[in-house]
N, C-alpha and C positions, 0 to 999 in steps of 0.2 A: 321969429321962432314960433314951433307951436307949441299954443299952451294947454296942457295937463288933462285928458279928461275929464269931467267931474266927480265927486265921489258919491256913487252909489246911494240910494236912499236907507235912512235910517230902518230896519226893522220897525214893524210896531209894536213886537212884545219887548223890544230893546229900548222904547221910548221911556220916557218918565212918566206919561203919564198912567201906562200898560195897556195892555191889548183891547182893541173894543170887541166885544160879541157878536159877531154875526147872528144868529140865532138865540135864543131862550134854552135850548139842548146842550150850545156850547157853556153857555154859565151852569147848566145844573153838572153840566160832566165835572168840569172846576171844582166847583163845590163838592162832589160824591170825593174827588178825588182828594179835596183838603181831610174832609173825616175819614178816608183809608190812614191816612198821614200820621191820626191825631196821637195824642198824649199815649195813650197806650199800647200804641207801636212803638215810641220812641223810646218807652219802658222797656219792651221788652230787646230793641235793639242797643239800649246801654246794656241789658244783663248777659247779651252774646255776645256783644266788645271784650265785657269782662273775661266774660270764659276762655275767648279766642286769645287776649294775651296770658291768660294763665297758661291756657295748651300751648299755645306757640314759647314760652318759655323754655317751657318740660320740652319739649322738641327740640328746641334748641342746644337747651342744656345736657340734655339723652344723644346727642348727633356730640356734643364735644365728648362728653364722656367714651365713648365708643372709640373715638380719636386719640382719644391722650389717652385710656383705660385708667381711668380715674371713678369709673362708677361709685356710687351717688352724689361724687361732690358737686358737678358743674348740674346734673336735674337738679338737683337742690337750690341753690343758686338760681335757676332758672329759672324755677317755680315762684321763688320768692321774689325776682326781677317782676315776673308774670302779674305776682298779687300785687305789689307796689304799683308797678304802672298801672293795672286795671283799677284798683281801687281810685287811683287819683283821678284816671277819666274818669270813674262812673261818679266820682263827686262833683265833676266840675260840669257833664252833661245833667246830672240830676238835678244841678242847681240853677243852671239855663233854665230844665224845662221847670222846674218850679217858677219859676220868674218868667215865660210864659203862658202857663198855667193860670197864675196871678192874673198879669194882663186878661188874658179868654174874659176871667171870670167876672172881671172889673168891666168891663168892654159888655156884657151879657146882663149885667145889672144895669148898665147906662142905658141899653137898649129898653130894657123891663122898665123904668122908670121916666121913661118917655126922651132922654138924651141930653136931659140937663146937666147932668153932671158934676148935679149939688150933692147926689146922695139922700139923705135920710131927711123929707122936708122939714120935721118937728125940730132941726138946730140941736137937737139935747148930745151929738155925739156918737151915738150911737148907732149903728148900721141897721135897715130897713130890712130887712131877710135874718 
């Protein structure tokens, strides 16, 4: 019988160990594009999450209203659907990005401190910045 072609080789940005760089242009593009990325982008894309399940509620809710002619019960409803679900994502992204935020900063003092990763060399407890 014949047996099975072989399977294709692995990508290399799909390896473990991730992509090499060709160039010194291709890691700076990388990079430019981690800080379009950073923390406050993410801020502002939790406070449009919010908004969009607010309005999309009220839409929702204004689309049954029109339906049933129940106006304001179901925008009400909807709105309040809207603020409940936004609020719980933007607590549960805001606390992500706080808790990478953290890392960044932790990771940016190990760097500044030459990458010992003792922290504050005097032992007294206390943090060095």
């Amino acid at each position: 019988m014949n047996e099975p072609p072989p399977p294709p080789p692995i990508p290399e940005i799909l390896r473990e160990d991730g992509p090499k760089f060709e160039t010194p242009g291709q890691k700076k593009r990388l990079e430019r594009e981690k800080r379009r990325s950073g923390p406050e982008m993410r801020a502002i894309a939790i406070g449009l999450d919010f908004a969009a399940m607010v309005a999309g509620g009220c839409v929702l809710g204004f689309a049954a209203d029109t339906w049933l002619g129940t106006f304001p019960r179901w925008t009400a409803v909807g709105g309040i659907v809207g603020v409940v679900s936004g609020g719980w994502t933007a607590i549960k992204l805001s606390m992500k990005l706080n808790k990478d935020m953290e890392r960044m900063e932790a990771e940016q003092r190990r760097a500044r401190s030459g990458g010992s990763g003792e922290g504050n060399p005097g032992g007294n407890g206390r943090r060095a910045d």
